[in-house]
Residue, then its C-alpha position, 0 to 999 in steps of 0.5 A: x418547550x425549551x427540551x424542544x428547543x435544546x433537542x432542535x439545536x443538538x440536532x442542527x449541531x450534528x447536521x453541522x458537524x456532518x456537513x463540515x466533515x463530508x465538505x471536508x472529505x470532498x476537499x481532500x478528494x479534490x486536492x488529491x486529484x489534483x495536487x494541489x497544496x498536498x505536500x504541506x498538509x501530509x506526511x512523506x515517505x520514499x517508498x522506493x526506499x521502504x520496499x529496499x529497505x524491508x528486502x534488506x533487513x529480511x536479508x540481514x537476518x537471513x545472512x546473520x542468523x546461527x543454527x540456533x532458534x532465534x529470538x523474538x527481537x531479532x525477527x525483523x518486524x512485518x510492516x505494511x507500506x499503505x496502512x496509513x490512517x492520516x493522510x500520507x504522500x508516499x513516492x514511488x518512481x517519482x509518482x507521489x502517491x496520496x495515501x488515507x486511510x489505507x487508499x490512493x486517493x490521488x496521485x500528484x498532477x493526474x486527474x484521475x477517476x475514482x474508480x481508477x484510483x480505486x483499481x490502483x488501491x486494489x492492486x498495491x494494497x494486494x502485494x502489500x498484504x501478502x508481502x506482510x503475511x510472508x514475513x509474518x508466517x516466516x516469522x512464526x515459522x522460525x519461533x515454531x517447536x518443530x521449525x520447518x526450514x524449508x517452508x520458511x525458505x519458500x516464504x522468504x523467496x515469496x516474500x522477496x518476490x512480491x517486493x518485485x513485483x510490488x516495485x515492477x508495479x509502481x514502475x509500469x504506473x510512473x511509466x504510464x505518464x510518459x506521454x503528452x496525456x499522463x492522465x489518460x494513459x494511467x486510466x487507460x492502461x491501468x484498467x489492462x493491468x489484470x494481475x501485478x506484474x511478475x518478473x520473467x524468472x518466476x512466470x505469470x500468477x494471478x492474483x487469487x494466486x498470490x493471496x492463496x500462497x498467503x493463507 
């Protein structure tokens, strides 16, 4: 009787657990879309700042490196802009992005769908694998026996091209809300949005393109 007893409440226990945990899920879902109280339990970061900044230090390195092979530290590192496991704001163009556990689970003052949302995730988390594998296979490249400039010269170019198009994205998005029914705009032009935007000067690719050039 009482491993009966001890084994019914461990199994209460867990289904306590579970349910303070998806109750828990539920709350940040709902704070996220819309806004409410976010700031206070997430951590911020200026994405405009980040996509500049990852430009910029390949573009140091490019300007500054010599003829000779260059060493591991002076690489300039890959680093994803989503991948983040706790919860994040993460503003682009004004829009602050809520970010868990590498998906854009809201943005501030929008009521947006989850399968908005979920299209939104797609489209960023796409140029930020690839603009993460360029400067990876760049790196590589550089540390190869047989160094072969010119790939690494088209993965650079690729590398600072999918930062653009990752930029004219979250622009077009912040453009979206520019209206007397932000939210339905988002919803409704991002479901247009059938491949990230491309500047003028490089013509339109689609996204199987984009992670192809990555492999």
């Amino acid at each position: 009787m009482k491993i009966a007893a001890s084994f019914t409440l461990v199994l209460c226990f867990i289904a306590l657990f579970t349910h303070a945990q998806h109750k828990g899920l539920i709350q940040v879902n709902q704070m996220a879309k819309t806004g409410a109280n976010m700031f206070e339990v997430s951590n911020k970061l200026n994405g405009d700042a980040l996509i500049d900044r990852l430009a910029a230090q390949r573009r140091a390195f490019n300007n500054s490196r010599s003829n000779s092979a260059p060493q591991v530290a002076n690489l300039p590192n890959p680093e994803h802009i989503f991948d983040r496991s706790s919860l994040t704001t993460i503003t682009f163009d004004g829009l602050d992005y809520y970010i868990l556990n590498n998906r854009v689970i809201g943005i501030k003052g929008l009521e947006l769908s989850d399968e908005v949302l979920a299209q939104i995730t797609d489209k960023l988390l796409l140029l930020d694998k690839v603009q993460y594998d360029y400067c990876e296979k760049a790196n590589k490249e550089y540390l190869n026996a047989n160094t072969n400039f010119q790939n690494i010269r088209n993965m650079d170019r690729w590398f600072f091209t999918t930062l653009k198009i990752l930029n004219t994205t979250v622009n077009d998005i912040a453009s979206f809300t520019k209206n007397e029914n932000p939210s339905l705009s988002v919803a409704t032009n991002i479901s247009k949005m059938t491949q990230p935007n491309i500047d003028a000067w490089k013509g339109k690719q689609t996204d199987e393109v984009l992670v192809q050039l990555a492999k």
